[in-house]
LUMKOL-530874 format. One record per atom (N, C-alpha, C): residue in one letter; atom name; x negated, y, z. Coordinates in Angstrom, 3 decimals, decimal comma, padded with zeros to 6 digits. Each point is the difference from the previous one (the first is absolute). Example, Ala and Ser with C-alpha at 12.3 -4.5 7.8 and 13.67 -1.06 7.14 Angstrom:
2
{lovo 'A'; 'N'; {-013,190; -005,690; 007,800}}
{lovo 'A'; 'CA'; {000,890; 001,190; 000,000}}
{lovo 'A'; 'C'; {-000,900; 001,200; 000,000}}
{lovo 'S'; 'N'; {000,350; 001,050; -000,720}}
{lovo 'S'; 'CA'; {-000,820; 001,190; 000,060}}
{lovo 'S'; 'C'; {000,770; 001,090; 000,730}}
END
This chain:
52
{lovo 'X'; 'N'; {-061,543; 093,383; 161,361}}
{lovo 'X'; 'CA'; {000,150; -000,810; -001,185}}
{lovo 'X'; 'C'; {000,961; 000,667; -000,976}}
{lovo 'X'; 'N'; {000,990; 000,708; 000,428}}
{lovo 'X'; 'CA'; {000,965; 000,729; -000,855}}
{lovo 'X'; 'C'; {-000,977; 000,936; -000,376}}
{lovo 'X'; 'N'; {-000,556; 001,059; 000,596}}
{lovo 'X'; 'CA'; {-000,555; 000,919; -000,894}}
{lovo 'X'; 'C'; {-000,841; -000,749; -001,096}}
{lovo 'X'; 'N'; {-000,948; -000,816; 000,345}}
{lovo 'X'; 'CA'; {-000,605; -000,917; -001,284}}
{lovo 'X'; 'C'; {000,538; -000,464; -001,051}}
{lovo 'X'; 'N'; {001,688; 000,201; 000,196}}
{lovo 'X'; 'CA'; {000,527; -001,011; -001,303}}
{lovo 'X'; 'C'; {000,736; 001,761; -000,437}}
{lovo 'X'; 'N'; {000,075; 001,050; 000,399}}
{lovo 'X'; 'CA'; {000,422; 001,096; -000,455}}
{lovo 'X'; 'C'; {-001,312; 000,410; -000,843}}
{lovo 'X'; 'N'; {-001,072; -000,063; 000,629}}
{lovo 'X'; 'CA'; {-001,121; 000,489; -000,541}}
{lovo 'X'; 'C'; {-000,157; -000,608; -001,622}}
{lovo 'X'; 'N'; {-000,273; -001,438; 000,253}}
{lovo 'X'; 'CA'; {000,398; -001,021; -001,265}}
{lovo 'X'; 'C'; {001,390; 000,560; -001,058}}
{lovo 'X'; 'N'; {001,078; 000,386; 000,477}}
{lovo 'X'; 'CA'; {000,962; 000,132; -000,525}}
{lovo 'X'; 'C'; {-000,597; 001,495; -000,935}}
{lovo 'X'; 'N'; {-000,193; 000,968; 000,684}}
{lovo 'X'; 'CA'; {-000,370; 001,614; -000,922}}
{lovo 'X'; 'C'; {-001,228; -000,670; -000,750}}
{lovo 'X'; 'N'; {-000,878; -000,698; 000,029}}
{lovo 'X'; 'CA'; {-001,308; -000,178; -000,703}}
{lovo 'X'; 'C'; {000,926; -000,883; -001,322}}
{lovo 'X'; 'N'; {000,538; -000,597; -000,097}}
{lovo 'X'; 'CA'; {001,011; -000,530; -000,906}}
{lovo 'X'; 'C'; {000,296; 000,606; -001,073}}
{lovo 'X'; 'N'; {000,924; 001,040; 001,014}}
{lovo 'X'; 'CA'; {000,551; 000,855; -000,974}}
{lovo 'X'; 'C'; {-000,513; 001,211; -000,706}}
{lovo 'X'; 'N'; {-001,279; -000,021; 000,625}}
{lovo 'X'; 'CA'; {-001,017; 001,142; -000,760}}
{lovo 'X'; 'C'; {-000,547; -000,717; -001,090}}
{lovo 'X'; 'N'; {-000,534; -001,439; 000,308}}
{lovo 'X'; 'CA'; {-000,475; -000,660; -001,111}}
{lovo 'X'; 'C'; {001,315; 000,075; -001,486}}
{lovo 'X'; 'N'; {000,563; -000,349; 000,798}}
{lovo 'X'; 'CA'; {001,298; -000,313; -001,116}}
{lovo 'X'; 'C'; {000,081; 001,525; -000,796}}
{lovo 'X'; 'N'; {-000,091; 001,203; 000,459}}
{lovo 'X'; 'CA'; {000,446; 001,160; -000,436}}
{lovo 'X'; 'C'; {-001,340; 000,374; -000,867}}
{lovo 'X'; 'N'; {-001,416; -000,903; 000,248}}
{lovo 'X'; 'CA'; {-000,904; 000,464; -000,799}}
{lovo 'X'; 'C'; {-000,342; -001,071; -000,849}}
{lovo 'X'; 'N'; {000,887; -001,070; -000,037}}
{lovo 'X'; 'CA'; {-000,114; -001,376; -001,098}}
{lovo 'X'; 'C'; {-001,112; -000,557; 000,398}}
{lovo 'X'; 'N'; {000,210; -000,470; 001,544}}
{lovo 'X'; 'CA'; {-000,890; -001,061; -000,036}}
{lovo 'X'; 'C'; {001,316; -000,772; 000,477}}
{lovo 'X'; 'N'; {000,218; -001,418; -001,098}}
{lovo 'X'; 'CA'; {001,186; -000,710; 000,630}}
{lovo 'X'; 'C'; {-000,635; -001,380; 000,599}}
{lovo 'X'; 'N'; {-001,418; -000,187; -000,086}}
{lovo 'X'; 'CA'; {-001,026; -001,077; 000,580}}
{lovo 'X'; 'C'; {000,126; 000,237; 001,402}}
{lovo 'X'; 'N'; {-000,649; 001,338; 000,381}}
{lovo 'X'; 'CA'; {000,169; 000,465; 001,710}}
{lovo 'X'; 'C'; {001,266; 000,023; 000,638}}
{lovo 'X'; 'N'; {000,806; 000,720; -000,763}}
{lovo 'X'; 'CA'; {001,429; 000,295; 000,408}}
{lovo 'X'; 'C'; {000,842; -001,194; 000,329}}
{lovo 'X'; 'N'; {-000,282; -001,204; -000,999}}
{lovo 'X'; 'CA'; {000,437; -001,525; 000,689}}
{lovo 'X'; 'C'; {-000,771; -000,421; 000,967}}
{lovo 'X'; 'N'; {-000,778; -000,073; 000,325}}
{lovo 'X'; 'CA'; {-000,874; -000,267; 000,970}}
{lovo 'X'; 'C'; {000,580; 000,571; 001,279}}
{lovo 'X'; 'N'; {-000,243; 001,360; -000,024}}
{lovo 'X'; 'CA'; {000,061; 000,829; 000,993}}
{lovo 'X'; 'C'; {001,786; -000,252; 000,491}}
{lovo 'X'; 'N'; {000,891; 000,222; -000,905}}
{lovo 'X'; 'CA'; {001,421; -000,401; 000,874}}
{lovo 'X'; 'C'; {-000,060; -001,511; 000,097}}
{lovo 'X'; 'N'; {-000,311; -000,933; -000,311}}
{lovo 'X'; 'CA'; {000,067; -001,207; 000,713}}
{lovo 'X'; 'C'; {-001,127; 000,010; 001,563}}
{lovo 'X'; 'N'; {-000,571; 000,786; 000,223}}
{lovo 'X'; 'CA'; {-001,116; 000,279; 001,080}}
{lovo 'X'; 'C'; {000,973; 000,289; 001,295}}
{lovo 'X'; 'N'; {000,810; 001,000; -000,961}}
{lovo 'X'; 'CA'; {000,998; 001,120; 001,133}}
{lovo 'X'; 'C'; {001,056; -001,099; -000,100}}
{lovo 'X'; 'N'; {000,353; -000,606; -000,385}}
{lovo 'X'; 'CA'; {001,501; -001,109; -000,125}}
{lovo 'X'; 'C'; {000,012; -000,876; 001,357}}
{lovo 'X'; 'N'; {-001,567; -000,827; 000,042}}
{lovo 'X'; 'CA'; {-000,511; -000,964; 000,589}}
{lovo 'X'; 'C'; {000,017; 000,921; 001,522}}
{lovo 'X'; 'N'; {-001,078; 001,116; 000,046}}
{lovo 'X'; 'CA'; {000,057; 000,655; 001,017}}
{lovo 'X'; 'C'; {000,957; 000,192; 000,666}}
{lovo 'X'; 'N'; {001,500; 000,456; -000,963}}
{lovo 'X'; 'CA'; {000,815; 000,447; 000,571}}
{lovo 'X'; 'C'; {000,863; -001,502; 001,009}}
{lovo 'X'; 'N'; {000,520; -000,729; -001,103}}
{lovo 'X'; 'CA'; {000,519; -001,281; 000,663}}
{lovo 'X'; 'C'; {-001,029; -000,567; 001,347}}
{lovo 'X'; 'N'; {-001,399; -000,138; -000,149}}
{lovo 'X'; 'CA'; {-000,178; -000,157; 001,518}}
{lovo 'X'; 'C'; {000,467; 001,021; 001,213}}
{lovo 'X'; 'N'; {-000,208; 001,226; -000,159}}
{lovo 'X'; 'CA'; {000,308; 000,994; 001,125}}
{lovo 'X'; 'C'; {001,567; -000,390; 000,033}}
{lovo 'X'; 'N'; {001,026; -000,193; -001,119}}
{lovo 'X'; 'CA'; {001,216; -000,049; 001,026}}
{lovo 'X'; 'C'; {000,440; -001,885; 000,620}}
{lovo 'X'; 'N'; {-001,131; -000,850; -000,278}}
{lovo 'X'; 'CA'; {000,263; -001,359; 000,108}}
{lovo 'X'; 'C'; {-000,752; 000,228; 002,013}}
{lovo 'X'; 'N'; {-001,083; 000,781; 000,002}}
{lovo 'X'; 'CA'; {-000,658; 000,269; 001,505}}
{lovo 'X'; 'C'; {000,718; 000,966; 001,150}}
{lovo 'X'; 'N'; {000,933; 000,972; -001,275}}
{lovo 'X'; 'CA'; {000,814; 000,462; 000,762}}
{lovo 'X'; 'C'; {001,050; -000,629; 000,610}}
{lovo 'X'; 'N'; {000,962; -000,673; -000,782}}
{lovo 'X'; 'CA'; {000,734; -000,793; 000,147}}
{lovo 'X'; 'C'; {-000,130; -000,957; 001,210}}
{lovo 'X'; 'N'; {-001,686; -000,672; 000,334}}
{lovo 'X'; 'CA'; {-000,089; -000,982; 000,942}}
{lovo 'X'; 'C'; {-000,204; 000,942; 001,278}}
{lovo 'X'; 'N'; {-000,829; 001,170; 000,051}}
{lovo 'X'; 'CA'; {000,315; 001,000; 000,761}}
{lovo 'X'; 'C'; {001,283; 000,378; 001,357}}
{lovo 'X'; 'N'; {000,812; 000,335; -001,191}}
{lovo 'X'; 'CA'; {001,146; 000,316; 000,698}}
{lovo 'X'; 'C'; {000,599; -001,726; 000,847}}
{lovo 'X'; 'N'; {-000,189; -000,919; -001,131}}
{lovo 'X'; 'CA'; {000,520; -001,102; 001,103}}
{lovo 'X'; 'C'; {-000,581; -000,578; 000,811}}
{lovo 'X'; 'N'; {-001,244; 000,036; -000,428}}
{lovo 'X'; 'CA'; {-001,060; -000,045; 001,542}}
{lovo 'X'; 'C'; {000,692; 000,731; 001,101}}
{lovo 'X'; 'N'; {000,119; 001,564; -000,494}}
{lovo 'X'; 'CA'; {000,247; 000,788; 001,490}}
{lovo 'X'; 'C'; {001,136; -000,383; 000,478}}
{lovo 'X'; 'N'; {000,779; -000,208; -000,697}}
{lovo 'X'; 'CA'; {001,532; -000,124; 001,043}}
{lovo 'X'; 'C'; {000,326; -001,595; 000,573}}
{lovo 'X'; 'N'; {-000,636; -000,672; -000,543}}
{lovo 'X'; 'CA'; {-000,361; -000,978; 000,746}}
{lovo 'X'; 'C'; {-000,711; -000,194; 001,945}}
{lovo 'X'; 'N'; {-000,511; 001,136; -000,326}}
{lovo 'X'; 'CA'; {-001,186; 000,381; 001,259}}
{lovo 'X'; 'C'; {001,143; 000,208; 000,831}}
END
């Protein structure tokens, strides 16, 4: 899921560097969303495990 919201993140900033600011919002709110789930699953992750 992190690489997906990195992937999202460079497609952003290519848009942005070639003026598309339609995609480029799109695309970092894609990678934003992406990103906040991977560390909200990580997060339950780790306290899952040490729980065990």
């Amino acid at each position: 899921m992190l690489r997906y919201a990195v992937i999202f993140f460079v497609i952003a900033i290519i848009a942005a560097v070639l003026g598309f600011s339609g995609i480029a919002g799109t695309a970092s709110n894609i990678a934003w969303i992406l990103f906040v789930v991977f560390l909200v699953l990580a997060i339950i992750s780790m306290l899952r495990g040490r729980s065990v």
